[in-house]
C-alpha positions in Angstrom: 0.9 4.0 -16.8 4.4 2.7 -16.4 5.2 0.2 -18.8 7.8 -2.8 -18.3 10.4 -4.0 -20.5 12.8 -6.5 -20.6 16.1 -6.2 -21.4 18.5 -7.6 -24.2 20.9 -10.2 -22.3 24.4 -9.3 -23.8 27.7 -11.1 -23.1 29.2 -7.9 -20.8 26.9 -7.4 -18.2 24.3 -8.9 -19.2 20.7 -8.3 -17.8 20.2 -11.6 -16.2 20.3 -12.6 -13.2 22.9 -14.5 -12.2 21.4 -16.3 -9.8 18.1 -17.3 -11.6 19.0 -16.7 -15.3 15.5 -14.4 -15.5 15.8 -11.2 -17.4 15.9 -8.1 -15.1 13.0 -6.0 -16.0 13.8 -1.7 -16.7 10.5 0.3 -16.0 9.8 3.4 -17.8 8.3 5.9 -15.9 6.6 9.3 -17.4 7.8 12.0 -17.2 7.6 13.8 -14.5 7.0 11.0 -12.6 5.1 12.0 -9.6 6.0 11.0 -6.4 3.9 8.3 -4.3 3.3 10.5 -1.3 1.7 13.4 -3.9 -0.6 10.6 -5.3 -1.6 9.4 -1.9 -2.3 12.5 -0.4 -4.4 13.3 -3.7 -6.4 10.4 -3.5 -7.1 11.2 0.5 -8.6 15.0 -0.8 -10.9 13.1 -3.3 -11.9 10.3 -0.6 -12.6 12.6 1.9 -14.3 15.0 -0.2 -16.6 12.1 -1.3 -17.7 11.2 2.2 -20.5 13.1 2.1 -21.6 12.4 -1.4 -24.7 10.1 -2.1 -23.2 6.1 -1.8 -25.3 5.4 -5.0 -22.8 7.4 -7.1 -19.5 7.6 -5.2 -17.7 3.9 -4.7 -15.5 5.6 -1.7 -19.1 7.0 0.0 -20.5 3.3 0.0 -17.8 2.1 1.4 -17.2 4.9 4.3 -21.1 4.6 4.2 -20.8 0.9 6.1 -18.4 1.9 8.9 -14.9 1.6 9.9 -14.9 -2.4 10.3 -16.6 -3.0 6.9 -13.7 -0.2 5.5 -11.1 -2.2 7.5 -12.5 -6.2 6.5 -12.1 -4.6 2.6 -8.9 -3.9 3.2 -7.8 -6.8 4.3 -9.2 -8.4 1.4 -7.2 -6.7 -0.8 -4.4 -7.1 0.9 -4.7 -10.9 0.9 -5.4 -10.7 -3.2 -2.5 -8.4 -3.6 -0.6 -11.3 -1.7 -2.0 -14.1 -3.5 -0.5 -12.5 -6.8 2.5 -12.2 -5.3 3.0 -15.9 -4.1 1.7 -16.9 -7.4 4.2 -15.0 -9.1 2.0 -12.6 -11.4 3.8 -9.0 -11.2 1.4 -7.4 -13.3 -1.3 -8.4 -11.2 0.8 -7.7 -7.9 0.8 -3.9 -9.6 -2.7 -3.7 -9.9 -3.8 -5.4 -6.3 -1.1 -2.9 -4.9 -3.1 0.1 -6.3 -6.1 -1.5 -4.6 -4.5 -2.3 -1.4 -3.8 1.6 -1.5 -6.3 3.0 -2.3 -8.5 1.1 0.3 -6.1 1.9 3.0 -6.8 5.7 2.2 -10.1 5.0 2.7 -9.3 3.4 6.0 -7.0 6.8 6.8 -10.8 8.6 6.0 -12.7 6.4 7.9 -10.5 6.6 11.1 -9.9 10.2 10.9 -6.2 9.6 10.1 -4.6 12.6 7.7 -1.7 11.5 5.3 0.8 14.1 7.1 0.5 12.1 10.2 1.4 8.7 8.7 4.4 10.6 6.1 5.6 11.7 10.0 5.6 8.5 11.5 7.5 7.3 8.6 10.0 10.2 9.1 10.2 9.1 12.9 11.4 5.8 11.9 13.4 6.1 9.3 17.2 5.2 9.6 16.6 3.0 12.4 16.5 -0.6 12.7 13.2 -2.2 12.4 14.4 -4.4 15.5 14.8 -1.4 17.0 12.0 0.6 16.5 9.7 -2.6 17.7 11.3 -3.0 20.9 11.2 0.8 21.4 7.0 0.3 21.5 4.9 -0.9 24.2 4.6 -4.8 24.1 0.8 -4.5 24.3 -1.3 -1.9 22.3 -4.7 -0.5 23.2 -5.9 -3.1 19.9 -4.9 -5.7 21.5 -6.1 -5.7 24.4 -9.2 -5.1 23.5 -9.5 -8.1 21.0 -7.2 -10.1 23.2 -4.8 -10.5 20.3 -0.9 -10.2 20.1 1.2 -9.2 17.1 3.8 -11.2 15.8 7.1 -10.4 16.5 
């Protein structure tokens, strides 16, 4: 687990923030730190592995058990927790709803049939160009929403 330290405000370059006065915070990682994509794309071979595994013993089962809209309203429960933390301020806590904001998104990538690869490549696609850019380069409506007569904001 990656533990978080402050640093020792000195005269020269000190490790505050000009701007706020708060004490930057240097992370230790382990050694060798793996990289997020490795992690992900482990933790899709164990969800999708326990799809088929009895939901009494196997958290990921139950939930791929009750479909993709009960996988989906999950993760957007999460994701509003992991936000809460974050307006409130609590990094630790942002940490730990981020791993569960994740995690239930893999299960999301499961339940809609969705491999890793695909979602690393559409990452690829995108990279390096302007996030103006890229939106104005999709279609204006998408197939979800038209059929739940929703837009996306802009």
């Amino acid at each position: 687990m990656a533990k978080t330290t402050k640093r020792k405000a000195t005269s020269k370059g000190s490790g505050k923030n000009k701007t706020t006065g708060k004490l930057k915070r240097a992370i230790k990682l382990r050694a060798p730190a793996e990289t997020g994509a490795i992690v992900l794309d482990r933790l899709w071979s164990v969800v999708t592995n326990r799809r088929d595994v009895d939901p009494a013993i196997s958290h990921s089962a139950r939930l791929l058990a009750r479909g993709t809209a009960k996988v989906a309203q999950k993760f957007g429960e999460e994701a509003v927790e992991c936000l809460i933390e974050a307006v409130r301020g609590d990094r630790d806590a942002v940490i730990a709803e981020s791993a569960d904001v994740l995690y239930h998104l893999v299960v999301v990538w499961v339940s809609a049939g969705v491999a890793p690869e695909e979602v690393w490549a559409e990452l690829t696609r995108r990279e390096g160009v302007s996030g103006i850019t890229e939106k104005a380069s999709r279609a204006q409506s998408s197939l979800v929403a038209r059929v739940l007569r929703t837009t996306k904001i802009p």
